[in-house]
N, C-alpha and C positions, 0 to 999 in steps of 0.2 A: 092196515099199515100202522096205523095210531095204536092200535092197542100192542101191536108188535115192539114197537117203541116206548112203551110205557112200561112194559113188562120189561124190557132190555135195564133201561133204567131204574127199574125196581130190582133185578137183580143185581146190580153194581152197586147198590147203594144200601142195600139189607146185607147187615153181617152174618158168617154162615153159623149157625147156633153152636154155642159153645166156645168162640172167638170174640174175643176182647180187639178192640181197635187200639191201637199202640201209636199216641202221638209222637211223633218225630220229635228229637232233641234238637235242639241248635246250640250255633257252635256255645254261647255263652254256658248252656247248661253243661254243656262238656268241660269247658274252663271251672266254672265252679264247684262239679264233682270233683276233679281234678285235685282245686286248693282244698277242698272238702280232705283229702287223702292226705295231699303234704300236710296239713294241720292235724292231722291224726296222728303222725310218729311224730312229732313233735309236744305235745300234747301227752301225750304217751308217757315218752324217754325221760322229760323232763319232770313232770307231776304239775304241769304250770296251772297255776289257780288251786293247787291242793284237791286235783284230778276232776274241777269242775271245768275245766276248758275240756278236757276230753267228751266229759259226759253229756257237755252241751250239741257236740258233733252230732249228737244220737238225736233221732223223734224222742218224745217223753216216755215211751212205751219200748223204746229201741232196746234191743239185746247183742250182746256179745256173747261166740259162743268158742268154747274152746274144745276145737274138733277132733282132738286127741282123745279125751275124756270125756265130751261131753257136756263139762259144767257148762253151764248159764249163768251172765249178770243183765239180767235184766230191770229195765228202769232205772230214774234216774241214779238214785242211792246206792247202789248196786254198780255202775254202772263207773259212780267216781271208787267206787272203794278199788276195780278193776284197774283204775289207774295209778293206786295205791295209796288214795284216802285219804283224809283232811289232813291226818301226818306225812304222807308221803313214804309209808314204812317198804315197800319195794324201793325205792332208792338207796335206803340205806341198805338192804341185800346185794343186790346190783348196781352200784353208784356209777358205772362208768356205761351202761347199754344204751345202745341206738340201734335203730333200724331204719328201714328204708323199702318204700313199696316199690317194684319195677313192675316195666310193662303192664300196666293198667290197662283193660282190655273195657271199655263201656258200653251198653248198647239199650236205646230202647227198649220198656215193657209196660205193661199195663197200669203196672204199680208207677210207674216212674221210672226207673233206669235200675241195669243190674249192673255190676262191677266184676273181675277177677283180675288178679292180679298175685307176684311172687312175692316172696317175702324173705327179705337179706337181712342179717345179721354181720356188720363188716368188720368187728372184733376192733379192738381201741390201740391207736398206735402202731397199728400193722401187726399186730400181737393177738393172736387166739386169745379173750377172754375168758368162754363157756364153753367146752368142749360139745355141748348139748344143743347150746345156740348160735353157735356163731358159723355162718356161711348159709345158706339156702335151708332153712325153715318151713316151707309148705307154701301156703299164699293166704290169701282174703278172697272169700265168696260174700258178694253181697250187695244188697236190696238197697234202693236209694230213694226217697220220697220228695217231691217236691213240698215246702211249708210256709206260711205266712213268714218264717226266720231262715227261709232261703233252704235251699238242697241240705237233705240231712239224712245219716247210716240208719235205714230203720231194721236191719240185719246185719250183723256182717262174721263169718266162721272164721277159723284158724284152721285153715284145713292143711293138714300132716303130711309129709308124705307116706304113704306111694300113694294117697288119693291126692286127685288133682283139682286145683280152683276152677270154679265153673260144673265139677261134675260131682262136686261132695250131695250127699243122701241121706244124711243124717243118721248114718252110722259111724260111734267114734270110733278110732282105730283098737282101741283097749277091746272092742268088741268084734273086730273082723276077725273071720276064716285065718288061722294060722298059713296055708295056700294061698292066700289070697298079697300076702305080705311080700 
């Protein structure tokens, strides 16, 4: 009966090979992924700190990837120029854009926690700005790390549509199936 019991308990307590144990979030980690996001378009819109408030959001290795295309900024250098760089030269293109993430959807993973979420474009003044950008955008797929500087984007996509947040593959859309569109 002892060894019965032992063996019961050895199987509960060995993970099955191939499976990662995924410690549970709590609610704080949730709130701070959360402001982790608001501080992202914000950060973003504005250029604040001359794109290194953005690029502070990322791990040092973090990438931004734009899932239409493709491109990558990865790293930190990279990563403010995405924001538009010690100049700010995307503002002066687009001086009036904002955006805003909805339905944030977060959950437990291995790495830390994964994210998706939609991506609005609300056009300035009740006025279509972008014909390109403004109204529903695609969303954000992405990876989140816990770090000695608190919850940080150690991934995050710009996924287009018809692909949807949470289920992008890393094919960008310039490269799908014309069927598939």
């Amino acid at each position: 009966m002892t060894k019965i019991l032992l063996l019961a308990a050895l199987a509960i307590t060995i993970p099955v090979l191939g499976q990662e144990k995924v410690k549970p979030l709590t609610a704080l980690d949730y709130m701070e992924i959360q402001q982790l996001n608001y501080k992202y378009a914000f950060a973003l819109d504005t250029c604040s700190n001359h794109g290194e408030d953005y690029a502070n959001l990322y791990t040092d290795d973090g990438i931004f990837i734009v899932g239409l295309n493709g491109l990558e900024y990865r790293g930190h250098a990279k990563l403010v120029e995405a924001a538009g760089g010690p100049t700010c030269e995307r503002l002066k293109r687009l001086p009036h854009q904002s955006h805003t993430t909805e339905n944030l959807v977060i959950e437990a993973s291995p790495e830390g926690a994964t994210g998706k979420s939609y991506l609005v474009y609300p056009g300035d003044q009740g006025k279509r700005g972008d014909a390109d950008f403004d109204g529903h955008v695609g969303g954000y797929q992405d990876i989140y790390v816990r770090t000695p500087k608190g919850w940080r984007i150690k991934s995050r996509i710009h996924v287009f549509p018809p692909q949807i947040p949470g289920e992008y593959k890393g094919v960008p859309n310039t490269k799908l199936d014309s069927q598939t569109r």
